[in-house]
C-alpha positions as CSV (number, residue, x, y, z in Angstrom):
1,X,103.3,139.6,103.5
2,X,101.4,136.7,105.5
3,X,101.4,137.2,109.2
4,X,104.1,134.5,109.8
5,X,106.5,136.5,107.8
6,X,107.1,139.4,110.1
7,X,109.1,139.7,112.6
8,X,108.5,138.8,116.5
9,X,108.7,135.8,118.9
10,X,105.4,134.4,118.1
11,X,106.1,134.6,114.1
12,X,109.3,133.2,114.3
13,X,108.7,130.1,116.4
14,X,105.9,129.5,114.1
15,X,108.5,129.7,111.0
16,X,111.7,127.8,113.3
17,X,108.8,125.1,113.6
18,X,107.0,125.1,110.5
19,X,110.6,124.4,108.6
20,X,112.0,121.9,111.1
21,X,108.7,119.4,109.9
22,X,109.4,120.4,106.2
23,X,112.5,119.6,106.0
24,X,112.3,116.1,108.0
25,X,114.7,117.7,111.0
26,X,111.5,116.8,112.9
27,X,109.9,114.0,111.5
28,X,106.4,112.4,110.8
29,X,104.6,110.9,113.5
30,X,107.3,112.2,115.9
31,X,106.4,113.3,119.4
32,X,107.8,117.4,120.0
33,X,110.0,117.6,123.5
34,X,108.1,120.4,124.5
35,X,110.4,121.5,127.6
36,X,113.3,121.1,125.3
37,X,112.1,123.2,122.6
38,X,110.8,125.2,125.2
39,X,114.5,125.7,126.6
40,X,116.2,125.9,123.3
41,X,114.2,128.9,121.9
42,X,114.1,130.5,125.2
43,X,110.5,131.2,125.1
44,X,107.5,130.4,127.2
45,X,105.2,127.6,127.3
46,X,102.5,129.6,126.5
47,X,104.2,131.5,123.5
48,X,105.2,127.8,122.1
49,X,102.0,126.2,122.6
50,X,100.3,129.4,120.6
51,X,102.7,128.9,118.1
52,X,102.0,125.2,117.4
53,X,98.2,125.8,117.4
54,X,98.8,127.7,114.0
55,X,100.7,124.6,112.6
56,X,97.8,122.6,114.0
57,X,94.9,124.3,112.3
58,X,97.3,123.9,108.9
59,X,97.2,120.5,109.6
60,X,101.2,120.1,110.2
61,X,100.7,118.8,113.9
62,X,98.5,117.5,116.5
63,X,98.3,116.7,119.9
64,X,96.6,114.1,122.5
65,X,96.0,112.9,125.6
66,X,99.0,110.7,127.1
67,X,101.2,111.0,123.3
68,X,101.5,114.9,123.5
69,X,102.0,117.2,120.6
70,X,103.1,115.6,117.2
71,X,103.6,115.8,113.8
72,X,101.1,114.7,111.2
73,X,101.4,112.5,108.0
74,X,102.6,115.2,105.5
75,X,99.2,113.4,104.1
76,X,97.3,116.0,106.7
77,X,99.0,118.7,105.8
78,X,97.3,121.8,103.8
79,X,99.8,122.1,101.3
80,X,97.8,124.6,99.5
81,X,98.0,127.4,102.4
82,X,99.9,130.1,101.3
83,X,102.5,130.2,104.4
84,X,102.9,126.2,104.1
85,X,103.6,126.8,100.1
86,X,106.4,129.8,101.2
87,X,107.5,128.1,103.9
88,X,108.6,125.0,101.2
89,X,110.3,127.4,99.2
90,X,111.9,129.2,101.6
91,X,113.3,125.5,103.1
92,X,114.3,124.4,99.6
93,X,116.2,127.7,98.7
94,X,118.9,127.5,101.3
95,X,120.0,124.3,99.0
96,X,118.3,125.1,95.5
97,X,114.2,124.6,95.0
98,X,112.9,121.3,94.8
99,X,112.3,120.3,91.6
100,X,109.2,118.6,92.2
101,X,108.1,121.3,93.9
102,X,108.2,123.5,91.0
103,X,106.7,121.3,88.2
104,X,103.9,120.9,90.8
105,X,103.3,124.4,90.5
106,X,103.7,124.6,86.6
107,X,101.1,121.5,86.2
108,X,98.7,123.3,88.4
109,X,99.4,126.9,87.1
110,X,98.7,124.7,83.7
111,X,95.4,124.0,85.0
112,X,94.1,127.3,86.3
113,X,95.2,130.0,84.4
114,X,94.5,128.8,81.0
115,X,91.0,128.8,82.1
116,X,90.7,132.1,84.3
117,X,92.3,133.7,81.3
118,X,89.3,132.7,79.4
119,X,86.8,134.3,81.9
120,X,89.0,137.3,82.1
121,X,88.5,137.8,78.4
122,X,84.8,137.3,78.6
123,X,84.5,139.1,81.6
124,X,87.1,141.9,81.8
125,X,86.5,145.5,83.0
126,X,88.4,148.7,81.4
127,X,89.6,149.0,85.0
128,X,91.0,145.1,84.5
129,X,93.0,146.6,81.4
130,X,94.7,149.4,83.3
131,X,96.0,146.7,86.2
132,X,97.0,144.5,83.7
133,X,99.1,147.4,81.6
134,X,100.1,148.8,84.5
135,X,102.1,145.6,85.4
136,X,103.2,144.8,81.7
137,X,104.8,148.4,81.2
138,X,106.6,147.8,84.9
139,X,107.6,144.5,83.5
140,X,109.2,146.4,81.1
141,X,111.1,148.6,83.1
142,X,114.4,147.9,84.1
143,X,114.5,147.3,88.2
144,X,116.4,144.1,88.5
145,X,114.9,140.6,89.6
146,X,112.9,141.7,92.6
147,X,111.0,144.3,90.5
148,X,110.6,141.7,87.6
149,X,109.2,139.6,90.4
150,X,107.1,141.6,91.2
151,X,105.6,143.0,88.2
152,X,105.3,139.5,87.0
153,X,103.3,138.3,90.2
154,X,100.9,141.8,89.7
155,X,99.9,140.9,85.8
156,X,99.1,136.9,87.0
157,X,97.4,138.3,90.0
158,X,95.2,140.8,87.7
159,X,94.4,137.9,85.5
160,X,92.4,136.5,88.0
161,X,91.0,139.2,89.7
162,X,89.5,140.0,85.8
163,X,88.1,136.5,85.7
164,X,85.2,138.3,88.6
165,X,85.3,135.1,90.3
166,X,86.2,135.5,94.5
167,X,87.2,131.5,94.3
168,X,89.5,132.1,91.5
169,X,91.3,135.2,92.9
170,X,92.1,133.3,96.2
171,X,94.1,130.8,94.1
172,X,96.5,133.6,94.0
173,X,97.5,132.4,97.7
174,X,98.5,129.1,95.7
175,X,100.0,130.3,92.9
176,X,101.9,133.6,94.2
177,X,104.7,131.5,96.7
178,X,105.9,129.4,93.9
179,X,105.7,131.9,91.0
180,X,107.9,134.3,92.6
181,X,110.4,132.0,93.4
182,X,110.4,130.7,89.8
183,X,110.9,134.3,89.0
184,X,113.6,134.6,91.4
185,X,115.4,131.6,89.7
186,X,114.7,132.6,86.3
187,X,115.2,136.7,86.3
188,X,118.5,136.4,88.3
189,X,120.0,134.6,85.8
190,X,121.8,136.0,82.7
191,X,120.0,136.4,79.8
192,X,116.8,135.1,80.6
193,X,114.3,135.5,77.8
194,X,112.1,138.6,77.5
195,X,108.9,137.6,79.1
196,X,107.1,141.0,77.5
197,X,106.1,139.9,74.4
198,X,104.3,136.4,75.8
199,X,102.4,138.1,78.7
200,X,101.6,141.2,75.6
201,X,99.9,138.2,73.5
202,X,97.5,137.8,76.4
203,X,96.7,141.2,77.4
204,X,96.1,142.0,73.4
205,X,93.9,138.6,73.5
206,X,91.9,139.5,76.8
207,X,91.2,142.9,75.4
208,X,89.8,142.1,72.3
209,X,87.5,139.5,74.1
210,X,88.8,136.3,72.5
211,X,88.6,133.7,74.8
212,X,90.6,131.4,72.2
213,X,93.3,133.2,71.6
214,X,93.5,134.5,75.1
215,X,94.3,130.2,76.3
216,X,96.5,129.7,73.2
217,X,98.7,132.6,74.5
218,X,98.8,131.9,78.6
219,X,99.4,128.0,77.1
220,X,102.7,129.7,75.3
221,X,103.1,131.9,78.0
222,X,103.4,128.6,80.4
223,X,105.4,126.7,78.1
224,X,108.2,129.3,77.8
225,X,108.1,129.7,81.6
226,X,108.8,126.1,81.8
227,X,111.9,126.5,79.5
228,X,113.2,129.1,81.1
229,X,112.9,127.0,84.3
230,X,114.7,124.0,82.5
231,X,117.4,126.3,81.3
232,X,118.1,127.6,84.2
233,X,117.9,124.7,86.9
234,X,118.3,121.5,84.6
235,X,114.7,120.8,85.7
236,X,113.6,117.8,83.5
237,X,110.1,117.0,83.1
238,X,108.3,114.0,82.4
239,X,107.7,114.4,78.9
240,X,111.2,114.8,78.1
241,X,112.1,111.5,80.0
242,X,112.1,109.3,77.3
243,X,109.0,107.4,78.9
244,X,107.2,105.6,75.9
245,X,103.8,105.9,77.3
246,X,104.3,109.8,77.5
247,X,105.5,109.9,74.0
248,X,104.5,108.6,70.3
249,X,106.2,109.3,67.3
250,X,108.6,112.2,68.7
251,X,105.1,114.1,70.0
252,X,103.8,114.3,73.4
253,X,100.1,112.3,73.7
């Protein structure tokens, strides 16, 4: 849980802030009433102001002399933190997660993991083969969707603690926000497909050391996340558009 998450005045004008500027209810470039937010959240000057230093060193405001505190082009803004990433989802889930959002994630999970899969087989300690087990057999258990969540989010954060790269491991804090509220989309609805036997194909590849077979199984792995995504929100990606510079004789360039 990120320090923002828990409970108490300081963390919960930070999140009452945070998803104001998300959603637009306090827009871009717009100057924040400080004695009127000051009032409305019946809190101190001092407790606000410490507050809206956290969204300023995330790049979500900014103040100055004679224009006061204000909100930054979403431009500025770290998107990549982990607390901006949850706070996005947490905005978007009171009326369904944003699509966009969630495609972003898949492209970049896309990116990253067929790649860190391919260190962790190189690179993989027996200790990295009992975290990863240890997540597939909870996987397996039954537990309902917050224990699928979480088992899923312990085998992807494994991967990449096997790939014995620190840079890699932190892109945890990027994938983790958005991958467990996939999860939470996808594993609370009926009949999801079994997602086992795709993450089994690449433990069995990253223990035999095959590098190859180890990306051809997190690209399958990815693709049938995607699905399940589509089946389950109507999510449509670009591909599937009908765009004729995406596509050539039925197949994606």
């Amino acid at each position: 849980m990120t320090p923002y998450a828990r409970r108490g005045v300081h963390g919960q004008i930070v999140e009452t802030l945070a998803r104001r500027v998300l959603s637009g209810a306090i827009p871009e470039g717009a100057t924040l009433d400080m004695a009127a937010l000051q009032s409305e959240l019946d809190v101190s000057l001092t407790a606000l102001r410490e507050s809206l230093k956290v969204l300023a060193a995330k790049g979500m405001v900014d103040a100055r002399q004679k224009r006061g505190t204000f909100v930054r082009p979403r431009s500025d803004w770290n998107l990549l933190d982990a607390d901006v990433l949850r706070w996005q989802f947490t905005e978007s889930s009171g009326t369904g997660a944003d699509p966009a959002l969630l495609r972003n994630l898949g492209e970049v999970r896309g990116i990253i993991e067929p790649a860190a899969v391919r260190l962790a087989a190189a690179r993989r300690t027996d200790a990295d083969l009992e975290s990863l087990e240890a997540a597939l057999a909870a996987m397996g258990q039954e537990g309902g969707a917050n224990h699928a969540v979480e088992s899923d989010l312990a085998f992807h954060r494994a991967l990449l603690a096997a790939t014995h790269n620190e840079l890699l491991e932190r892109m945890e804090m990027v994938i983790e926000s958005g991958l467990a509220q996939r999860d939470r989309i996808v594993h609370s609805a009926p009949h999801s497909e079994d997602p086992v036997p795709s993450h089994q194909a690449v433990l069995d590849a990253v223990r035999d050391r095959d590098p190859d077979a180890a990306e051809h199984a997190m690209r399958t792995l990815l693709d049938q996340a995607m699905r399940d995504l589509d089946k389950v929100g109507g999510l449509q990606r670009p591909e599937d558009a009908g765009d004729p510079t995406e596509q050539k004789d039925g197949q994606a360039k």
